[in-house]
C-alpha positions in Angstrom: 0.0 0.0 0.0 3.0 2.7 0.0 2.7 3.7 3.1 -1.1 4.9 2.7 -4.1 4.0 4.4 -7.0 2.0 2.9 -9.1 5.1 3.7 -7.1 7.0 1.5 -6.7 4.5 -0.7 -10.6 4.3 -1.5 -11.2 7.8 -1.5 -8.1 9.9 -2.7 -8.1 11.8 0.6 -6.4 12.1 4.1 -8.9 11.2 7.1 -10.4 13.7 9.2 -8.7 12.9 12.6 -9.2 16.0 14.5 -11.6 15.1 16.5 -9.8 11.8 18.1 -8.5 12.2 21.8 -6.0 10.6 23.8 -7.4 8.3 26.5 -7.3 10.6 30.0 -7.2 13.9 28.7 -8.5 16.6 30.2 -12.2 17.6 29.3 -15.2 19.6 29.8 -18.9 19.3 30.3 -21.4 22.0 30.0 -23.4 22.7 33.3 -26.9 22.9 31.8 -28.9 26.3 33.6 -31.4 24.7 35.5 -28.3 23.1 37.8 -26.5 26.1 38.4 -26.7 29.2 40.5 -26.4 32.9 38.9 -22.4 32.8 39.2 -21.9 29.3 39.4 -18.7 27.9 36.5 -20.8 26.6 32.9 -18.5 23.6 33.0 -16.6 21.2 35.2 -13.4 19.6 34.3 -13.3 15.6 33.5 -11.1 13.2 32.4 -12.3 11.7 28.9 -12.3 7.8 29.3 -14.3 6.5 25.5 -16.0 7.8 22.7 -19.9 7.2 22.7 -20.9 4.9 20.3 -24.6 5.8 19.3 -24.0 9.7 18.7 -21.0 11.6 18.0 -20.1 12.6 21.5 -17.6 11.6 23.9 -17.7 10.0 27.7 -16.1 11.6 30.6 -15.6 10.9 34.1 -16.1 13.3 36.5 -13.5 12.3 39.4 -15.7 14.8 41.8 -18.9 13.2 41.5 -17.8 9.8 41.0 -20.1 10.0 37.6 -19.6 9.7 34.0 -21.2 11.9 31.3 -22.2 11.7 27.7 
């Protein structure tokens, strides 16, 4: 294959990668309104464990509240 992938292969192009993370980075979830005070943070820091598998999202745990989010 020279060195090529069969994605590109197929379809003359590079794949779009840009949106892969590396297992433990640092992430952040959006607080929706209704569970936050007037000048309470709009996010909380997690640690990204997976990529979701039914939509294009990703899966974070939140070492805090011992939960993980979509």
């Amino acid at each position: 294959m020279d060195g090529i992938t069969p994605f590109e292969a197929w379809y003359d192009k590079r794949p779009n990668v840009i949106h892969f993370r590396v297992f433990g980075c640092l992430g952040y979830v959006h607080v929706q309104r209704e569970h936050r005070k007037k000048l309470d943070p709009k996010s909380e820091s997690c640690i990204f464990i997976d990529y979701c598998r039914v939509s294009k999202a990703y899966i974070l745990y939140n070492p805090k509240t011992h939960k993980v989010n979509i």
